[in-house]
N, C-alpha and C positions, 0 to 999 in steps of 0.2 A: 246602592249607596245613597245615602240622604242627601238632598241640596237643599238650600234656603231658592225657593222662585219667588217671583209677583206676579198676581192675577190681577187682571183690572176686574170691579166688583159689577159686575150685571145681574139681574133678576136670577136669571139662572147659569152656572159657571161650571165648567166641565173642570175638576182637581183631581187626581188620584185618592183613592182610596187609603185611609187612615192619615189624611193631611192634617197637621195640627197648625192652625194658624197662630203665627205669633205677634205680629201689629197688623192696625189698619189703618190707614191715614191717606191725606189728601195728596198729590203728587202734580204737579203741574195743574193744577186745577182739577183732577181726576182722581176718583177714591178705585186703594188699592190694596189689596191684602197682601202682606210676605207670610207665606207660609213651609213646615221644615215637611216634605216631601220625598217620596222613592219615586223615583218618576220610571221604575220600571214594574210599576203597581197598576194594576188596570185602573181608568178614568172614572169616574160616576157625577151624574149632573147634582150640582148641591145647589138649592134656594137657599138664595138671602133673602135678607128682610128686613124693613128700617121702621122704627116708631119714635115717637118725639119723647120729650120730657113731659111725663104723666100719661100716658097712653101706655094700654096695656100688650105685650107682645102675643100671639098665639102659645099656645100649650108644646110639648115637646122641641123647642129648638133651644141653641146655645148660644149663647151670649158672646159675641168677638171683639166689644170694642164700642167706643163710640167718639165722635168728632164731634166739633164746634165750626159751623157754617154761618159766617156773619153771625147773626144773634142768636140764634137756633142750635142746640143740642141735639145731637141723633146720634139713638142706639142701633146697633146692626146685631142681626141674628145671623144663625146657620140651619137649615133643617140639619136632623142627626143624623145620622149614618145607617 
């Protein structure tokens, strides 16, 4: 059965397999993804990844979102599945 979780976002994050993430945003001062999840789906480690406004991201990841930190725009990635 599917749930909505929250991950806190670290380099590397341990989600269930076929997570589709649906916001990302800052939370008590801590960036955090909700994503809609089977959490009876085996784990797999997913890189993020973060680049500024104008900075190009690496090849093959997906695009989740992006915040405003004081003056600073940042976009956040996902390696793919």
């Amino acid at each position: 059965m599917n749930q909505i979780r929250k991950y806190q976002i670290t380099r590397d994050q341990e989600i269930p397999e076929g997570a589709k993430i649906l916001h990302l945003a800052y939370q008590r001062g801590t960036l955090h993804i909700w994503a809609l999840v089977d959490p009876d789906r085996p784990s797999k480690i997913r890189k993020f990844f973060c680049c500024g406004t104008g900075e190009w991201p690496m090849d093959n990841l997906v695009f989740i979102g992006s915040v405003m930190d004081c003056d600073s725009m940042w976009h956040y990635f996902i390696s793919a599945e």
